[in-house]
C-alpha positions in Angstrom: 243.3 148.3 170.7 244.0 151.1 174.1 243.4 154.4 173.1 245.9 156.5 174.3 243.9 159.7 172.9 241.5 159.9 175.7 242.6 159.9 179.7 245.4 160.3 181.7 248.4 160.3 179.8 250.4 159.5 183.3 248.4 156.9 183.8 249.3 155.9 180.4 252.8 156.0 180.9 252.6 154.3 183.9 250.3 151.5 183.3 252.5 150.9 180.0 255.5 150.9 182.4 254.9 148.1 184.7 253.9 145.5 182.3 256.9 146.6 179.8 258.9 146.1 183.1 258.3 142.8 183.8 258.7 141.9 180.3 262.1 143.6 180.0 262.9 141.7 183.7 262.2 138.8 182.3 264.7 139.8 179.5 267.4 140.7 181.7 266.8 137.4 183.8 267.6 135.1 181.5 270.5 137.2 180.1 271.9 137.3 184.0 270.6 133.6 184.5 273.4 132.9 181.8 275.8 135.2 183.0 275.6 133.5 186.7 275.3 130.1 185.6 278.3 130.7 183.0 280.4 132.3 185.8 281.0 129.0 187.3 283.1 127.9 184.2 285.6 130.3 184.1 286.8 133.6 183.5 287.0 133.2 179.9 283.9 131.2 179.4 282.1 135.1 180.9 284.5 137.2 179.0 283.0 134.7 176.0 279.7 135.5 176.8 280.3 139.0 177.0 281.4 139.6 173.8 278.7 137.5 171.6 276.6 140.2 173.3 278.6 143.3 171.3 276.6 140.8 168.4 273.7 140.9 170.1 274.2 144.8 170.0 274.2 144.9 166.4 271.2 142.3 166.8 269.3 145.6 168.8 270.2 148.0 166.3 268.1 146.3 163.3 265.3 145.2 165.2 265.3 148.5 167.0 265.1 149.7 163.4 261.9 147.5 162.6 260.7 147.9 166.0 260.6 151.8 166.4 259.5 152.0 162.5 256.4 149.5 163.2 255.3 151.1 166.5 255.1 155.1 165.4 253.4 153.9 162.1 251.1 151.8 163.7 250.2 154.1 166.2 249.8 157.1 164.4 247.4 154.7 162.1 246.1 154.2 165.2 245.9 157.3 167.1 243.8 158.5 162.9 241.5 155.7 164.0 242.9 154.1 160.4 242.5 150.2 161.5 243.3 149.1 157.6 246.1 151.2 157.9 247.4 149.9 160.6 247.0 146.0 159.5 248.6 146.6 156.4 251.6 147.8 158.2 251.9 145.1 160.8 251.9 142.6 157.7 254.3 144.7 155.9 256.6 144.8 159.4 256.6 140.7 160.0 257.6 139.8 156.2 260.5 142.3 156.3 261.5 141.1 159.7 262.1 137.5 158.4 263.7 138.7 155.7 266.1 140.7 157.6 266.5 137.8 160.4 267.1 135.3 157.6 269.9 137.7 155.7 271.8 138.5 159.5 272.0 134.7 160.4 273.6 134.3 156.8 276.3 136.5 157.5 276.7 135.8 160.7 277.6 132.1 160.2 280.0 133.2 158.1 281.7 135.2 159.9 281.6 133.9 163.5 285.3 132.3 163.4 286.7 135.5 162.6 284.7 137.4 164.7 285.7 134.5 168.0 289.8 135.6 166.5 289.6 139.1 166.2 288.0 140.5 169.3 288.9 138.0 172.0 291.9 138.3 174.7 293.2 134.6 173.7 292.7 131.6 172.4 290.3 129.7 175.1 288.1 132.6 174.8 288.0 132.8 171.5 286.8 129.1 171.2 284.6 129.4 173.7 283.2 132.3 171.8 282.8 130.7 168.4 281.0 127.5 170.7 278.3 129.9 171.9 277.7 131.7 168.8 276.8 128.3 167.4 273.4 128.7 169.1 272.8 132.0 169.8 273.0 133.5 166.5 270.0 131.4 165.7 268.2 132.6 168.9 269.4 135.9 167.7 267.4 135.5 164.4 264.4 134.5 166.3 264.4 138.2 167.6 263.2 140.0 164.6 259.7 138.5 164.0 259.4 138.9 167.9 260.2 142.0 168.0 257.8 143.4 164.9 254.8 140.9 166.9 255.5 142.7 170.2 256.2 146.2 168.4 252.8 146.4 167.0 250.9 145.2 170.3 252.9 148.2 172.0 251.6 150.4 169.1 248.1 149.5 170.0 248.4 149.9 174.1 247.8 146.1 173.9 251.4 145.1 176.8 249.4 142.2 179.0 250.2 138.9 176.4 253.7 139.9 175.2 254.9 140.2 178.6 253.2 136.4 179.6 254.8 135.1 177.1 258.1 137.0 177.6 257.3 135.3 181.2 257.1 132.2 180.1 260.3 132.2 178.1 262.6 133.2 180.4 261.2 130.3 183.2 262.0 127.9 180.5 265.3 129.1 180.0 266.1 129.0 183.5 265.0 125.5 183.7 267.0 124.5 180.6 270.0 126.5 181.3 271.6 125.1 183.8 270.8 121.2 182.6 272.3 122.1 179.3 275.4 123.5 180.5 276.1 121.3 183.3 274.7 118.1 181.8 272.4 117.1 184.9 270.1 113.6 184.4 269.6 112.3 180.8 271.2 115.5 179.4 274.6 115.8 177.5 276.9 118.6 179.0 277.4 121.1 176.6 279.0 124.0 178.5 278.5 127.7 176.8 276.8 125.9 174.2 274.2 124.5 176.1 273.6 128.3 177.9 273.3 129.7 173.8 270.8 126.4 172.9 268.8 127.5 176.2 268.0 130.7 175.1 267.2 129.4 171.3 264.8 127.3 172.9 262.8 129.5 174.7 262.8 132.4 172.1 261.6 129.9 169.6 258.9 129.5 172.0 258.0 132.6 172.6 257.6 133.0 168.9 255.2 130.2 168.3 252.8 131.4 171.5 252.9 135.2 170.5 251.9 134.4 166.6 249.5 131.5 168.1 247.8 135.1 170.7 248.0 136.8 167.2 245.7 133.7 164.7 243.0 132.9 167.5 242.9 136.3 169.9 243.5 139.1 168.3 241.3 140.9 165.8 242.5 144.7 165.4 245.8 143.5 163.6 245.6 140.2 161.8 248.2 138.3 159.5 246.8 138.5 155.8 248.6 136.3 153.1 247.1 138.7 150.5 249.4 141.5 152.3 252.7 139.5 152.7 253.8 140.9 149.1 256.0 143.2 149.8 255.2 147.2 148.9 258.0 149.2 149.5 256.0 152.7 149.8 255.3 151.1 153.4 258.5 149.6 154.1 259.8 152.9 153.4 257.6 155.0 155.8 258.9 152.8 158.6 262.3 152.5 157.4 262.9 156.4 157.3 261.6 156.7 161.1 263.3 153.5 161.9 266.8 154.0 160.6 268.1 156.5 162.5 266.8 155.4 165.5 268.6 151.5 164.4 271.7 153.4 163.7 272.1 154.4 167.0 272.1 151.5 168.7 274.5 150.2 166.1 276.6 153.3 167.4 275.9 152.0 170.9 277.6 148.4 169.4 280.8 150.8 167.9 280.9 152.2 171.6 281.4 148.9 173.0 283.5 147.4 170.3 285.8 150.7 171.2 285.8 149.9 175.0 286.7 145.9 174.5 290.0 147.0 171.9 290.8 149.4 174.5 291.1 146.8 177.0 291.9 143.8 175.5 295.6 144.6 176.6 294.3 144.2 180.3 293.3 140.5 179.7 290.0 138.5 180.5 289.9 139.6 183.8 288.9 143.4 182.7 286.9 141.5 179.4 284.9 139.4 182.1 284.8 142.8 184.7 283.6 145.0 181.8 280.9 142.2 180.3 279.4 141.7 184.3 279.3 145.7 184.5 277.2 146.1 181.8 275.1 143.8 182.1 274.4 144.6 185.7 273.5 148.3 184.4 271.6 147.4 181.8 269.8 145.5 184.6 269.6 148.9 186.4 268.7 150.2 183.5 265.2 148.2 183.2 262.7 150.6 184.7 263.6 153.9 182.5 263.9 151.7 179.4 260.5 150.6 180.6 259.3 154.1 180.5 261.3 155.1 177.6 259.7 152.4 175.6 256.0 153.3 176.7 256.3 156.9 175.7 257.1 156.1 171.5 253.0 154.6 171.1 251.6 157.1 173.7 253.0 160.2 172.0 252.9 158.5 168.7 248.8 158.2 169.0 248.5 161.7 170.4 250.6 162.9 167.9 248.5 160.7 165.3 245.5 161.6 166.9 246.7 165.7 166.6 246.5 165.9 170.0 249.9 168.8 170.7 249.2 169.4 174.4 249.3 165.4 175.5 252.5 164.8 173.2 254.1 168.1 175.7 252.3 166.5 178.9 253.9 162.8 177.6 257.3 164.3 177.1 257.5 166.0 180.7 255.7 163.7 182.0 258.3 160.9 181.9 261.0 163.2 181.8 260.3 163.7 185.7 259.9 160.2 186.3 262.9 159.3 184.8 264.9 161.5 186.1 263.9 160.7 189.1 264.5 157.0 188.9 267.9 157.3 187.7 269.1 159.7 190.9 267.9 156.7 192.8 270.1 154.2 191.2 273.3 156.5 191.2 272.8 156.3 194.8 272.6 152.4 194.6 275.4 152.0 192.4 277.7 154.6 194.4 277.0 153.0 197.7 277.7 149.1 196.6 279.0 148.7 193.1 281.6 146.1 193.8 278.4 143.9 195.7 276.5 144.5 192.8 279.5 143.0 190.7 279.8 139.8 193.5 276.8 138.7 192.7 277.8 137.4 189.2 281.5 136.5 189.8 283.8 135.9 192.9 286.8 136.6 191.0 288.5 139.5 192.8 290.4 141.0 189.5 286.6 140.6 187.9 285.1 142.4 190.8 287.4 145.3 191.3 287.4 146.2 187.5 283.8 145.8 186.9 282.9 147.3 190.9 285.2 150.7 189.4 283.4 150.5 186.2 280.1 150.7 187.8 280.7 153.3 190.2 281.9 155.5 188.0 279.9 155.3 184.9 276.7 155.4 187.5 277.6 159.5 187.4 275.8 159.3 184.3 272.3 157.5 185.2 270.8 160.6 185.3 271.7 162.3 182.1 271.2 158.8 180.2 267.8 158.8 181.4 267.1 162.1 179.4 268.5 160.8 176.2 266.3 157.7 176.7 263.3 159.9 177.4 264.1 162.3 174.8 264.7 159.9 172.4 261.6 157.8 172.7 260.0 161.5 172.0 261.5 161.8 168.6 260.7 158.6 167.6 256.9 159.1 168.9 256.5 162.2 166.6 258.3 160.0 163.7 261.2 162.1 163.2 264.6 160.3 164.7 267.2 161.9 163.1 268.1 164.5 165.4 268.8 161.9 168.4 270.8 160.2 166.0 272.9 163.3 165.0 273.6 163.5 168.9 274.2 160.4 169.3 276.9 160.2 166.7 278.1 163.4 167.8 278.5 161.5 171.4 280.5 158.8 170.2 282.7 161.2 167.9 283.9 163.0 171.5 284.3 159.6 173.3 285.8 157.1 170.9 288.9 159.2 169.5 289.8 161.0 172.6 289.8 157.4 174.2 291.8 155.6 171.2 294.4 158.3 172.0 294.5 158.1 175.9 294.6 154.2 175.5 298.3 154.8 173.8 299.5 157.4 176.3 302.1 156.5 179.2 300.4 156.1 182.6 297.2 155.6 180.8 294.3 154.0 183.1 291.2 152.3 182.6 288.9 155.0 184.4 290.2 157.6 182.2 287.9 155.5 179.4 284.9 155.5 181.8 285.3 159.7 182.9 285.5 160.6 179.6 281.9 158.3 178.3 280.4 160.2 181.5 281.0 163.6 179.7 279.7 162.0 176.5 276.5 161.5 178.2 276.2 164.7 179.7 276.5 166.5 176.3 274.3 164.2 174.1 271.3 164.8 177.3 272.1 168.3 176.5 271.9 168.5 173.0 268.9 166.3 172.8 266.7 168.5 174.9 267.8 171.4 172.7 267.0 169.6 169.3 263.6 168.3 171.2 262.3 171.5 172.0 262.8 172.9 168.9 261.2 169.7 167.0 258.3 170.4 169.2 257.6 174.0 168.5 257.9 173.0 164.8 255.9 170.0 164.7 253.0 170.5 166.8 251.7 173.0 165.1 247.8 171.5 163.1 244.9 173.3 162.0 241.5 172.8 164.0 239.9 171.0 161.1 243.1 168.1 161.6 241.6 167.2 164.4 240.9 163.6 165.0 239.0 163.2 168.5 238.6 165.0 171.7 240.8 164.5 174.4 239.6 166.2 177.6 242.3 164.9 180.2 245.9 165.0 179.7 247.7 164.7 183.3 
């Protein structure tokens, strides 16, 4: 295990950074390696793509909930010097992971006709849909026991052999990718399904090796059989701190189940446009996340730890750095959206509606980094509901006002993207507001709480 109680919390931050960077590269890479690779059969085959990941959405939102509720529980374990604690919990985390994973794959075999019917523009994308789904939703299950394995590393400062074997996923499913959907050699070509059976292969993969690190490396957390029976006193502790912060990325899923009924009149084109955009910001995106992600275990074993002036020096910390990040890539995105766009699909009706998309919604960078920032805060100090109540409050302001635009005369797509913009801007707001008060109310502990010294906190 890092202790995060002693040093440089900067340092912390930054050292977390880099390595969670790479990981969530490697993330993004094989998500864009898809994306370019399933751009060469068709319009609809992308707009296919794009909207299994709205499922993958509601994927992030109940592993986010196991994920955020294993790291601040860990690391406050951690940050009390409690190891016993702290193993309990990780065994407690995995067995309610496969559970979970086991329960969404259920459902989501039973509903993935439907779902390929309901949302999609027409009927090739709708069976190209239900094709992909056939693979990834397995590959989507393999995401909750990774998650909790990687969660609880991250809770511990311990980044270096998550992101290896992130690595190492994403190579393979570059490798396989393109054989599986093009059918090159000895192997059959199986179009979107071969892209969804890529990524099932290398997730399954990464599985094995992380739980292999976990049996013959790694001696602060270990699996214990004994501690597999479920004890719902410790689900529950990371299930309250979780929740909230799983229900708003399920909001997050609502936002872009909104945005695809809104424009499903405008055909796959704007489907296709609006699936590359996103991606391509989420892409964008990777360095705060990075941060964002490295701030939950470094406040959450200072706070742990009792430790109020490093949880304030974590907090502005990255809230400089992010900000500062985000201006950069406001610029980017202002000065070559539509390039940014060309580099996943040469259709021009693709490029200028995800090129507009881009450019616009890039006038909120900045603002989104705060929420991210200030919302890894929250869930540091194990209290998420307040970024959830401004979160929902966000998505209350967008979606209706855009329902009701969508059926106006003249209406326009960029009306849809102005109005998220403002969304933004008032949930950064109203997070900073709710975060400053949390603070003043939480990091208040009496001298004999004290855990450990901590002499350096820039």
């Amino acid at each position: 295990m890092k202790d995060m109680t002693q040093g440089s919390v900067t340092k912390h931050l930054l050292h977390m950074s880099m390595f969670l960077f790479v990981s969530m590269l490697a993330q993004t890479l094989y998500l864009l390696a898809d994306l370019y690779w399933v751009g060469s059969l068709g319009k609809e085959a992308i707009a296919a793509v794009g909207l299994s990941s709205t499922l993958m959405m509601v994927v992030l939102a109940v592993t986010q909930t196991l994920g955020v509720g294993t790291t601040t529980v860990i690391s406050h374990a951690a940050g009390q010097k409690d190891q016993p604690r702290a193993e309990l919990v990780f065994n407690q985390s995995f067995v309610m992971s496969m559970l979970v994973g086991l329960a969404f794959s259920l459902c989501a075999f039973l509903l993935r006709d439907w779902y390929g019917k309901s949302i999609s523009a027409d009927a090739a994308t709708a069976g190209l849909t239900e094709k992909y789904l056939f693979w990834f939703i397995p590959a989507l299950m393999l995401q909750f026991p990774l998650v909790t394995l990687s969660s609880a590393l991250r809770a511990t400062g311990i980044i270096k052999p998550a992101v290896a074997v992130q690595v190492l996923s994403v190579l393979l499913n570059i490798v396989l990718a393109p054989l599986l959907i093009f059918g090159i050699g000895p192997w059959p070509k199986l179009g979107v399904s071969g892209a969804a059976l890529a990524t099932f292969i290398s997730i399954l993969v990464a599985n094995v090796l992380l739980a292999v690190y976990y049996v013959r490396s790694y001696r602060y957390l270990r699996f214990h059989l004994p501690q597999f029976a479920p004890r719902l006193g410790v689900w529950w502790s990371m299930l309250k701190i979780g929740l909230p912060a799983g229900a708003e990325f399920a909001l997050m899923s609502v936002y872009i189940m909104v945005v695809y009924v809104i424009i499903r009149p405008f055909g796959a084109e704007a489907q296709a446009g609006f699936g590359v955009g996103a991606r391509v910001m989420q892409a964008m995106f990777l360095p705060v996340m990075a941060l964002s992600f490295a701030v939950g275990p470094v406040v959450g074993q200072n706070f742990g730890g009792r430790h109020a002036d490093r949880v304030r020096s974590s907090f502005y910390s990255a809230l400089w750095i992010s900000s500062a990040l985000m201006l950069v890539l406001t610029i980017l995105a202002q000065l070559a959206p539509h390039a940014l766009i060309r580099a996943f699909s040469k259709d021009p009706g693709v490029m200028a509606f995800g090129g507009d998309y881009l450019r616009i919604i890039s006038f909120n960078f900045v603002a989104a980094g705060i929420a991210f920032t200030t919302s890894s805060v929250f869930q540091g100090i194990g209290n998420t509901i307040p970024s959830l109540v401004s979160t929902t409050t966000r998505l209350l302001l967008f979606a209706l006002p855009a329902l009701l635009l969508s059926h106006m005369e003249g209406f326009q797509i960029r009306y849809v993207w102005y109005l998220s913009v403002a969304s933004i801007f008032f949930q950064a707001c109203v997070n900073l507001v709710l975060l400053q008060r949390e603070l003043r109310k939480k990091l208040v502990f009496p001298e004999t709480e004290d855990i450990a010294p901590a002499p350096t906190v820039a």
